[in-house]
C-alpha positions in Angstrom: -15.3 28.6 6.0 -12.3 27.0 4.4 -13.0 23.1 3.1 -10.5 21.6 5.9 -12.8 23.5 8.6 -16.0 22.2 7.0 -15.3 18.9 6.7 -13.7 19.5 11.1 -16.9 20.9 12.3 -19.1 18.1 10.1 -17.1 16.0 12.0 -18.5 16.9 15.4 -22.3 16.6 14.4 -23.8 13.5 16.7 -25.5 12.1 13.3 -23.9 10.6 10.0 -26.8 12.2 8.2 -25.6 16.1 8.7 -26.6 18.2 5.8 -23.0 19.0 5.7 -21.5 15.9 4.3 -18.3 15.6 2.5 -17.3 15.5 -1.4 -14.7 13.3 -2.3 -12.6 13.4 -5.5 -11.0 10.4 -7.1 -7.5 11.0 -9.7 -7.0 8.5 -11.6 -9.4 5.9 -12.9 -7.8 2.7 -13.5 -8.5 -0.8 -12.4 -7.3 -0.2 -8.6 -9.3 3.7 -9.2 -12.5 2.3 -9.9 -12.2 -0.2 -7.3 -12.0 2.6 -4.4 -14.2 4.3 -6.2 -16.9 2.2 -5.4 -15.7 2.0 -2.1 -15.8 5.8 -1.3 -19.0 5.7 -3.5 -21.3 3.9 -0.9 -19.8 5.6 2.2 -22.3 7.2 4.6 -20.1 10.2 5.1 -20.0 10.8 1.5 -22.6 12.9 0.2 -20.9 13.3 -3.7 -18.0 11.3 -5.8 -16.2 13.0 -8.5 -13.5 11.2 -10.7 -10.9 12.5 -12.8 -8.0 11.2 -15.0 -5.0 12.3 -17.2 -7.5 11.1 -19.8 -10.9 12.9 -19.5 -12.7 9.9 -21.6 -11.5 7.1 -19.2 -12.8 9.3 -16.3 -16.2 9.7 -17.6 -16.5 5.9 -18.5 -15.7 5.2 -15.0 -17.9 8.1 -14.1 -21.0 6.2 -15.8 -20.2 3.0 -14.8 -20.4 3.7 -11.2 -23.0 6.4 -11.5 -21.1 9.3 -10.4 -19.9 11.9 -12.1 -16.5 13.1 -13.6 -14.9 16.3 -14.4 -12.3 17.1 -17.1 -9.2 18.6 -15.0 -7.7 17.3 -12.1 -7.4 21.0 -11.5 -11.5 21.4 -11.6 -11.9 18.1 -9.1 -9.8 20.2 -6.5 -12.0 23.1 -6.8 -15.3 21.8 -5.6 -14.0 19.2 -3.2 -13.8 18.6 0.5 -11.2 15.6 -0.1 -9.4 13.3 -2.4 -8.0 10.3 -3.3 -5.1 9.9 -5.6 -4.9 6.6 -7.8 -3.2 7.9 -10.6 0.4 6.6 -12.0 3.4 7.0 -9.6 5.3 9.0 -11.4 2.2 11.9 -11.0 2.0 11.1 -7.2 4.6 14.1 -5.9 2.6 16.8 -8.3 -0.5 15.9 -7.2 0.1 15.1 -3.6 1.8 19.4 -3.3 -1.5 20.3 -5.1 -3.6 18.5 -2.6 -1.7 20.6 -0.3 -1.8 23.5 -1.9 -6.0 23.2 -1.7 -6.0 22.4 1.8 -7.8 19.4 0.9 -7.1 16.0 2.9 -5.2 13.2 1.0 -4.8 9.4 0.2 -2.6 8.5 -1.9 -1.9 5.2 -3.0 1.7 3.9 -2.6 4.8 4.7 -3.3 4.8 9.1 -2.2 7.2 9.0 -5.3 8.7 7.0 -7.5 12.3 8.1 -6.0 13.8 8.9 -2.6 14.8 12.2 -3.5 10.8 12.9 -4.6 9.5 11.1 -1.5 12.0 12.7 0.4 10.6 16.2 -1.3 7.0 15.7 0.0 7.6 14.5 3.1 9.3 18.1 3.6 6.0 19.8 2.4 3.9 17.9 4.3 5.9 18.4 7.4 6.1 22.3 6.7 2.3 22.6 5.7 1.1 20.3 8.7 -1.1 18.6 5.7 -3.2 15.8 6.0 -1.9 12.8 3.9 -2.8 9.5 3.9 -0.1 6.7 2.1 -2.1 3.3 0.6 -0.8 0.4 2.8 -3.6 -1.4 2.5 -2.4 -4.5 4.7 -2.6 -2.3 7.9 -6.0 -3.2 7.6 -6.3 -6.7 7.0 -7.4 -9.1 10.1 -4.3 -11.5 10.2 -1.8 -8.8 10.1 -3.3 -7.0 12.9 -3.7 -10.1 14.5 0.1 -11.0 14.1 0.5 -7.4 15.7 -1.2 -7.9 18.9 0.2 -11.1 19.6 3.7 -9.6 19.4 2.6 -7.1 22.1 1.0 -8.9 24.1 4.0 -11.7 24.5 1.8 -14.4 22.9 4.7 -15.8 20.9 7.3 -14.9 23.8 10.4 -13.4 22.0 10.4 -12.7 18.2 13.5 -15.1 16.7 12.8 -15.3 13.3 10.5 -14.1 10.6 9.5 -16.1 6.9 7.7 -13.6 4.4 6.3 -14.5 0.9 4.5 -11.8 -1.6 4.3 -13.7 -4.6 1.8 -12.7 -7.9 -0.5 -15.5 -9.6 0.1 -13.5 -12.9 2.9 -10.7 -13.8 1.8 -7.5 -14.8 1.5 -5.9 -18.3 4.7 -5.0 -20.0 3.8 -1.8 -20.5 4.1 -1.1 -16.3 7.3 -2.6 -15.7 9.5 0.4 -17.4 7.8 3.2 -14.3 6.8 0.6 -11.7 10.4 1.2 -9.9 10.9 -2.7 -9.6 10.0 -5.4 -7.5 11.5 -4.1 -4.0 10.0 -0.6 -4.8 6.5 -1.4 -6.3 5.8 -4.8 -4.9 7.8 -6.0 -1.8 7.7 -2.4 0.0 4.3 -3.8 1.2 6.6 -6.3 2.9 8.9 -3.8 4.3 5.9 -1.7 5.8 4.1 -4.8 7.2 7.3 -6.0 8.6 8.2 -2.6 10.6 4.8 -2.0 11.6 3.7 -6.1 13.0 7.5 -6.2 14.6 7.6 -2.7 15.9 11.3 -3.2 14.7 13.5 -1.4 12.4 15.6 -2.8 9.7 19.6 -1.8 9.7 20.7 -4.3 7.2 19.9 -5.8 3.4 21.1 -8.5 1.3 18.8 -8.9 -2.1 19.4 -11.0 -5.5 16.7 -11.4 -8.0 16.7 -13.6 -11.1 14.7 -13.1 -14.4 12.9 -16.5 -15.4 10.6 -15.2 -17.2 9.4 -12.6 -20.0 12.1 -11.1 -21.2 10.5 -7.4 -20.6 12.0 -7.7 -16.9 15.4 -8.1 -17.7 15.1 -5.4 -20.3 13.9 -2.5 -17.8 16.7 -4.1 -14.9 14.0 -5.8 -12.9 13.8 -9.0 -11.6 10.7 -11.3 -11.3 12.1 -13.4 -9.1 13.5 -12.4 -6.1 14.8 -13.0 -2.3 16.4 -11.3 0.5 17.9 -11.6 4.2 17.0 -8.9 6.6 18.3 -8.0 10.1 16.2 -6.3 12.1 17.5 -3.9 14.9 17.2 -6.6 17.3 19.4 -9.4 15.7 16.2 -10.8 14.5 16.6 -12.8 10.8 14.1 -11.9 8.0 13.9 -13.6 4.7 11.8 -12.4 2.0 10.6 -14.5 -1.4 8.5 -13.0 -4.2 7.3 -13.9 -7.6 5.4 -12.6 -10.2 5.0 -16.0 -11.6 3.5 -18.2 -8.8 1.2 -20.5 -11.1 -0.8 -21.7 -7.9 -2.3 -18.8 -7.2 -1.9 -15.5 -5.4 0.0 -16.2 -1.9 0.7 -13.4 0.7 2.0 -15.1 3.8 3.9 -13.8 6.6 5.4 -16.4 9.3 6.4 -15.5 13.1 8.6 -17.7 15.1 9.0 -16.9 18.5 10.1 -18.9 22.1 6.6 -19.7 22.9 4.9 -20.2 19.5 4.7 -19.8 15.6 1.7 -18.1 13.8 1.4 -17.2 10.3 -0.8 -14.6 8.5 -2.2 -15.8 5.2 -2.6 -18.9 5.8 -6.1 -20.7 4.7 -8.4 -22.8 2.9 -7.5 -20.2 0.0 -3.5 -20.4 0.2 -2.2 -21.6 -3.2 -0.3 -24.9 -2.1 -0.7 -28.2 -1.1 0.5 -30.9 1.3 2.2 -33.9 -0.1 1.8 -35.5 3.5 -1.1 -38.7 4.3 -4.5 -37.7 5.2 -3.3 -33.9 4.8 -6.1 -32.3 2.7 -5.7 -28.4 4.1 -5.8 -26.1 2.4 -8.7 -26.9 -0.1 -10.1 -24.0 -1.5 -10.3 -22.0 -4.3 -7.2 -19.9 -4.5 -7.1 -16.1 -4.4 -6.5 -14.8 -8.1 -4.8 -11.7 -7.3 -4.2 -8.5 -4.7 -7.6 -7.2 -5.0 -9.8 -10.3 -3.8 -7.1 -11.2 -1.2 -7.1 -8.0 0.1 -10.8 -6.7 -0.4 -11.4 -6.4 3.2 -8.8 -4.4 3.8 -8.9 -2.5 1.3 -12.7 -1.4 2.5 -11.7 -0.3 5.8 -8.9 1.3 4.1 -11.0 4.0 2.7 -13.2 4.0 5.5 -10.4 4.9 7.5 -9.9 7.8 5.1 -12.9 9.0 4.5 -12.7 9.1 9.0 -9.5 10.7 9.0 -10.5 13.2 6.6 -13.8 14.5 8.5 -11.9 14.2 11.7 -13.2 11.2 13.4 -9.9 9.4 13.9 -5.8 9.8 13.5 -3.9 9.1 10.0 -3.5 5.4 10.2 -0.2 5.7 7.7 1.9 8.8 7.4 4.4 10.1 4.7 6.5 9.8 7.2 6.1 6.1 7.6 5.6 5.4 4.2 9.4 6.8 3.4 10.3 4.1 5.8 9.3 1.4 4.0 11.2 3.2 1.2 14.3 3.0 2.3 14.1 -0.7 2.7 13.0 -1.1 -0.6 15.8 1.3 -1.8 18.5 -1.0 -0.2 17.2 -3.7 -1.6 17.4 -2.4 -5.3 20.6 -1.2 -4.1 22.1 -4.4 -2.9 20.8 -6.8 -5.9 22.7 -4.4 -8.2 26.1 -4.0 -6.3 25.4 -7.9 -5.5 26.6 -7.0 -1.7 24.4 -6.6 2.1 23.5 -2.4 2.2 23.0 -0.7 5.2 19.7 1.1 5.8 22.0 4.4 7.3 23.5 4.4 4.2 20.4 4.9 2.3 19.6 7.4 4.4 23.0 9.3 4.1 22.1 10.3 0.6 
């Protein structure tokens, strides 16, 4: 019985406890790694974790820490598997991704597919020809507001979508070290933007106008990123779309995505935890502590992420973000690298001409 079989007809037993439960094997064991980790860890459909990493001595301290186990090779973790989840640098996503594939083992992957167009474009051709099962990290396709903000699109709640106010900006920039392969704001950090816009709006972006501006450490500027940035979208509709980030938003962490229709307003992110203040009388909202970075803002989601793979993989329920998809919110990110170098609006067909 091959593993993809196994883990199918697991899926049709009436009790979480089967005897046949599923093996799960974790690449790459950094910080966001060994977060999942712990996640996939404590599943009830997971009967082992294994963990691997380009360094075998990383792997095994995660390993220990978590009180799984850890094997040398990635090449060994795809062996004894039923599935697996890839956390490892971007630029190793494409090469581990076709291996995956190539052991009939079902997938997540954290974003991007690749660190390029040309190598998402690559895998989204093997996937397609291989009918593989690959799962791309979005994790905000998870989180409550979002998927509030969805429904009341659909079900005409806010009347007709006019306008739309986004805002993904970091507490603290990362090291210097990650800025050289992180592919640059649009592609590493705003493409959560781009995917959340398409798939709240059920819209399509045709049209890009970016600038950025370095304010900050100097290691930006050196690798051609920016770390701050904005941008104007149109959406397929006419709708207008602006976009802010920072990676040096001293308040706090702030993820916040505003929705202005003919019959109301609603905004996502918006809470006792938002970094900002009022400067109005008797205004005293929001008063809480403020989220320090991705990971606490985002825990939630990030949960029923995995628990939506660890589903998809055994067969329980549909691949909540495909390759596919994911190269969607590529291209917007591509035209927005695209238009803060050439410093000119870039259509989204001619990213896709290439």
């Amino acid at each position: 019985m091959s593993r993809l079989t196994r883990i199918t007809s697991y899926s049709r037993g009436d009790d979480d406890t089967a005897e046949d439960s599923m093996r799960v094997g974790l690449v790459g064991a950094g910080r966001i790694g060994t977060a999942h980790a712990a996640v996939i860890r404590d599943h009830r459909l997971v009967e082992q974790l294994v963990i691997a990493d380009a360094d075998p001595l990383r792997a095994k301290r995660a390993a220990e820490s978590l009180g799984v186990d850890s094997l040398d090779t990635v090449e060994a973790v795809f062996a004894s598997v039923d599935a697996v989840v890839v956390t490892a640098a971007t630029a190793a996503h494409p090469e581990l991704i076709v291996a995956g594939i190539g052991a009939g083992l079902p997938l997540f992957c954290e974003k991007p597919v690749a660190p390029d167009l040309e190598g998402s474009a690559a895998v989204l051709a093997e996937v397609e020809r291989s009918g593989a099962a690959v799962q791309i990290g979005f994790q905000r396709r998870f989180d409550q507001g979002y998927g509030a903000a969805r429904r009341a699109l659909r079900t005409g709640e806010l009347g007709e979508l006019r306008r739309v106010h986004v805002v993904t900006a970091d507490q603290a920039p990362p090291p210097a070290e990650y800025i050289p392969t992180s592919g640059g704001m649009w592609r590493d950090c705003h493409v959560h933007d781009f995917d959340m816009l398409r798939w709240v709006t059920g819209r399509e972006v045709v049209e890009v106008y970016a600038i950025g501006a370095n304010r900050g450490a100097a290691y930006f500027g050196e690798s051609g990123d920016a770390d701050e940035t904005a941008a104007v979208l149109t959406l397929d509709d006419g709708t207008l779309v602006t976009v802010q980030g920072s990676r040096y938003n001293g308040a706090g962490h702030d993820i916040r995505m505003e929705l202005a229709g003919t019959e109301s307003t609603l905004v996502v992110g918006l809470s006792g935890r938002t970094p900002m203040r009022s400067v109005e009388q008797e205004v005293t909202f929001p008063d809480g502590e403020p989220w320090p970075n991705y990971w606490h803002r985002f825990l939630p989601a990030y949960v029923a992420e995995i628990e939506a793979f660890v589903e998809f993989a055994a067969g329980r329920r549909e691949n909540p973000c495909t390759v596919a998809e994911a190269l969607e919110a590529f291209y917007i990110a591509e035209a927005a690298t695209r238009s803060r170098a050439e410093n000119r609006a870039v259509r989204i067909e001619e990213v896709r001409a290439r």
